[in-house]
N, C-alpha and C positions, 0 to 999 in steps of 0.2 A: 504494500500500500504506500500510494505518495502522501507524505505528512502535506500538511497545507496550511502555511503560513497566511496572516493577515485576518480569519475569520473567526469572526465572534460564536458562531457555533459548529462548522465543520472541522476537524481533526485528522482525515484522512480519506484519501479516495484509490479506491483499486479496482482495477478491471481484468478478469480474464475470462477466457473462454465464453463468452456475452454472459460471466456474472459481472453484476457491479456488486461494490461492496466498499458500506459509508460508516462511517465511526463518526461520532458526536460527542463534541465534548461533554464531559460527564460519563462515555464510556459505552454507551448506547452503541450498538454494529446492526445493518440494517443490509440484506441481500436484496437486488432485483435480477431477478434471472429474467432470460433472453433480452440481455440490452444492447444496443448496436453499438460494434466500435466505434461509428463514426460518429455518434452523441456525444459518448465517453470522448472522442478526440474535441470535439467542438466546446465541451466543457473546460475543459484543460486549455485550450487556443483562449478562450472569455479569460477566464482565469488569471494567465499571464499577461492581456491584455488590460488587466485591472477592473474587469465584470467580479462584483460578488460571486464565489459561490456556492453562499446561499440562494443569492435572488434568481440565482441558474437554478440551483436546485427546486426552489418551492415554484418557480414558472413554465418548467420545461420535463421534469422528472416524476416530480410528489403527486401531480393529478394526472399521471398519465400511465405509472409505471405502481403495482403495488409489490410494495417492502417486506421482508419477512426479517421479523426481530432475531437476531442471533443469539445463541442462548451461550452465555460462559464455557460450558464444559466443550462447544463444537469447535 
């Protein structure tokens, strides 16, 4: 997972195989399976261009894609 500087509540972003997979600060891990690389790439391209992202994630992911809570032990 890439750590992820600058936001107030993202922590970490990873992608493989069309999972994604988001860490929240506080510790929260959240899978979307079948997500398309090239989301994942245009989120990271925002990202470094100075887009939130949050405001990626809650505008273009969170109502579109459902999350399944990670449990500790996985």
């Amino acid at each position: 997972m890439k750590e992820i500087t600058g936001s107030s509540n993202i922590e970490a972003i990873g992608h493989k195989d069309g999972m994604l997979s988001v860490r929240f600060k506080g510790g929260a891990e959240y899978t979307y399976e079948n997500f398309p690389q090239a989301l994942h790439e245009k989120w990271m391209k925002a990202h470094e261009n100075g887009e939130s992202v949050g405001s990626f994630f809650h505008h273009h992911i969170k109502p579109h894609y459902e999350g399944k809570k990670r449990e500790a032990s996985e």
